[in-house]
N, C-alpha and C positions, 0 to 999 in steps of 0.2 A: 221795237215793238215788243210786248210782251202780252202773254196770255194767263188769266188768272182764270180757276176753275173750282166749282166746287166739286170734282169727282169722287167718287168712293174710292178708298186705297182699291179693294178690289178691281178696279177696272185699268188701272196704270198699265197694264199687260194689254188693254185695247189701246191704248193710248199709244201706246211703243208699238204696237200693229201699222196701226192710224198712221204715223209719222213715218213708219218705214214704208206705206204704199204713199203718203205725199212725197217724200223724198225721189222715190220710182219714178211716180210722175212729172215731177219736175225740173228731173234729171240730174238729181244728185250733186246740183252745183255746189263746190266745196265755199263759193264767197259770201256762203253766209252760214256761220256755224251756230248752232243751236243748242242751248246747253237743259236739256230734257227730260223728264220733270224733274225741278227743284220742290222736293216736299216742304211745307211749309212747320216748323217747328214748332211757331206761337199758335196754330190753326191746324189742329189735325185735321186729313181730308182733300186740304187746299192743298193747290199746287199752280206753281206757277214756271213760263219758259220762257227765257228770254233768244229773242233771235235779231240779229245784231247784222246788218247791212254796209256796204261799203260807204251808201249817201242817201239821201231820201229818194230821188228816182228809179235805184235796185227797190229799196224797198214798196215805189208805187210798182213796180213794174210786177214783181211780186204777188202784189194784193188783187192786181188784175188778172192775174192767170186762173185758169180755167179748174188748174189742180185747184186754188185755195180755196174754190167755192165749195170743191168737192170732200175736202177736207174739213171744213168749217163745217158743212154738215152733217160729220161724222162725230167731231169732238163733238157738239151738240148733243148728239145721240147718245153720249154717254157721261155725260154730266149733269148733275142737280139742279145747276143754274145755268144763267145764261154765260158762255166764255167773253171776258173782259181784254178788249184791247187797247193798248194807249201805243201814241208813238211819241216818243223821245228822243232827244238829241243830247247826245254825250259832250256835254260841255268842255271833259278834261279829264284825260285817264293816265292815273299818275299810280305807277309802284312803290309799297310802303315798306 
């Protein structure tokens, strides 16, 4: 799943807040690591997080919990737009 956002650079420092009380609440599981925010190069402003699950049922199980609503309405709060998510499935992860 990944999240695309329009946030102000200024506010990346709420964002790292944000993540670090959903991480608290969700208990810090290490099985799904999070690589947080990737700024967007072609798109200043944008940013984007990929967060990456063992199979799709961690990731439903995930989307269900109580933290993520609580979360989701925080990023919200501090973004321009609405936060974008897709889920994806890694076809093929190959080192170049």
């Amino acid at each position: 799943m990944s999240r695309s956002s329009s946030s102000a650079p200024n506010r990346v420092a709420e964002y790292d807040r944000i993540q670090d009380r959903f991480a608290e609440a969700i208990g810090g599981r290490p099985d799904h690591p999070v690589v947080d925010p990737a700024a967007d190069r072609d798109r200043p402003g944008r940013y984007v997080a990929v967060v990456e699950f063992p199979g799709f049922p961690e990731a439903m199980a995930n989307s269900g919990h109580a933290a993520t609503g609580t979360f989701l309405a925080e990023l919200r709060a501090i973004c321009e737009g609405e936060p974008e998510f897709r889920n994806l499935d890694v076809r093929q992860a190959r080192p170049y």
